[in-house]
Phi, psi and omega in degrees: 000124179222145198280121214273143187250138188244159176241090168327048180132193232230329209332149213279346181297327208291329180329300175276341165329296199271348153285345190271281167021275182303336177296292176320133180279322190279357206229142169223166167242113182250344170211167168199186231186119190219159178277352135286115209269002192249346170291307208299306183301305173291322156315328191272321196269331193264030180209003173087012210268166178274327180214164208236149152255135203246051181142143173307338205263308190272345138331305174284336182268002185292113171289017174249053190217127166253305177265154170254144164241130188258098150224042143347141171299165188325290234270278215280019185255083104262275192343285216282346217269266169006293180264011178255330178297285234293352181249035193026058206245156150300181174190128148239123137285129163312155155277145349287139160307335180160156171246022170233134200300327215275316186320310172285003174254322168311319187290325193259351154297311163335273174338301169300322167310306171300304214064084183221196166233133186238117148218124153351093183296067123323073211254343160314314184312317198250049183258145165311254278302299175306319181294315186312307187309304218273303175334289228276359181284290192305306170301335159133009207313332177230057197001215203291121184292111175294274193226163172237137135242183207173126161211164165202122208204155177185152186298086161323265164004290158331303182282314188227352167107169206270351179269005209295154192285357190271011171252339193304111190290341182258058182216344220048041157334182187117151161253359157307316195277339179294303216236299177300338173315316187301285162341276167322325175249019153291312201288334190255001165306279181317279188279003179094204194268129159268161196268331195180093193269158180214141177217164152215152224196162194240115154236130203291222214241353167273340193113324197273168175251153198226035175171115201211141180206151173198169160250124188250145158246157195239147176326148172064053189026078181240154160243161172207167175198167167196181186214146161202176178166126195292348202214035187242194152269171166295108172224151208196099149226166191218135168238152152208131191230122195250166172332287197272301203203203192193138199265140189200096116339096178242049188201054186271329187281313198286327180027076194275279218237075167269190218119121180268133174254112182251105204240138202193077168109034169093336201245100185256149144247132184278130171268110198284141179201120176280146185312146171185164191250108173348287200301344192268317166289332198287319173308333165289314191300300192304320180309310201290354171231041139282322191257026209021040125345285181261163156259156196262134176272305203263090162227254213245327199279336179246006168286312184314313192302313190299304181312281188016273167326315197294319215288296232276330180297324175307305175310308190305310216288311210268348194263307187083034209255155137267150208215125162288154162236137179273119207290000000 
């Protein structure tokens, strides 16, 4: 028994979406949905899906569709997020779901209404690699835990061109909202809800900011920071440093080539972490607790925390202020 998934656009991402799929026991990807129905169709034939929609709208009404994967720009995933639980569909959303907390209380009041599963695309959370970091954090493995950094960054432009929709402020743009998120929710894996924040942001000649840094205080005196930014080179790391010794990731979101560095006393030993496809877990993780199997690891208590964060980072960078974050 497996759960059937329908895909809300053509998006470049839907790539690893539908390899995960395929991984997956619990998951089939059965339709998909472009606003161009000679779009939708040829994506459905060069991709194996079985039927194709010429609209968002007749997706959400296929009754052979139990679930959505929404990866849509920022600004439209609370909306489709919406219409797709009022058409009784499950929903994984792509990342971040919003960066405003109330938006993300709504979607998931909903969801509970309906009795529908509602989750975050993070698909880093469900890599071991990630599981690994968070045990040996827990177990005492660098004794009492200080600090985490995380950054991620890569030549936007460069890459995908200068109209890319991740520059648009009315998409909800950014590189807080792309990239830095991956950060923020490591940091809020690891260190708990931050207590409080400080940022500052670059914002580019579109309205977004295109270079964003911030410092978190955290439960227990843990401090943290990152940096990201659409105008750096690629860069992609996780520290978390404790009392005794310290932990170094340098592939933690993408997690292409994992593996942990526990370096201690001048000495580091590499911790081995097999290979697995994020996106194939996460589709498993969801399905199976759509069909109640499983428990859903990404649900309304770390979607909230994370807007929470964004909302409050936002707030720190524009005020240039330190910002309680509100629990």
């Amino acid at each position: 028994m497996s759960v059937r998934w329908g895909v809300l656009s053509t998006a470049r991402i839907n790539r690893l979406v539908l390899a995960g799929a395929r991984a997956a026991t619990s998951a089939e990807v059965v339709a998909v949905a472009s606003r161009d129905t000679a779009r939708a169709e040829a994506y459905a034939r060069e991709h194996g899906v079985e039927r194709a929609h010429g609209s968002y709208e007749a997706l959400l009404a296929d009754p052979e569709v139990d679930a959505v994967y929404i990866p849509l720009p920022n600004a439209l995933h609370v909306e489709w997020t919406l219409r797709a639980l009022e058409a009784g569909k499950h929903v994984l959303c792509e990342k971040p779901l919003s960066r405003r907390a109330r938006e993300v209380e709504e979607a998931f009041d909903l969801a509970e209404r309906e009795r529908l599963v509602l989750s975050e695309g993070f698909m880093f959370r469900h890599h071991p690699q990630t599981r690994t970091i968070g045990r040996l954090v827990a177990e005492g493995a660098i004794g009492r835990l200080r600090v985490i950094r995380a950054q991620f960054s890569f030549e936007l432009a460069a890459v995908h061109g200068p109209d890319d929709a991740r520059f648009q402020p009315e998409l909800d743009g950014g590189s807080l909202m792309d990239v830095g998120c991956y950060c923020v929710n490591a940091i809020r894996f690891l260190g708990g809800e931050p207590e409080r924040v400080h940022a500052e942001q670059v914002v580019g000649p579109s309205g977004v900011d295109i270079c964003f840094t911030a410092a978190l205080g955290l439960p227990g005196d843990v401090l943290a920071h990152f940096d990201c930014g659409f105008v750096l080179p690629f860069r992609d790391e996780l520290e978390v440093v404790g009392e005794e010794a310290s932990l170094f990731v340098d592939d933690p979101w993408h997690v292409h080539s994992p593996g942990i560095e526990l370096r201690r006393d001048g000495e580091t030993e590499a911790i081995a972490v097999a290979p697995a496809d994020s996106y194939a877990l996460e589709l498993q993780n969801v399905s199976d607790a759509i069909l109640g199997r499983a428990e859903l690891l990404l649900g309304r208590e770390d979607a909230v925390g994370q807007a929470a964060a964004i909302e409050a980072l936002y707030h720190a960078a524009e005020t240039r202020l330190p910002v309680e974050v509100s629990s």
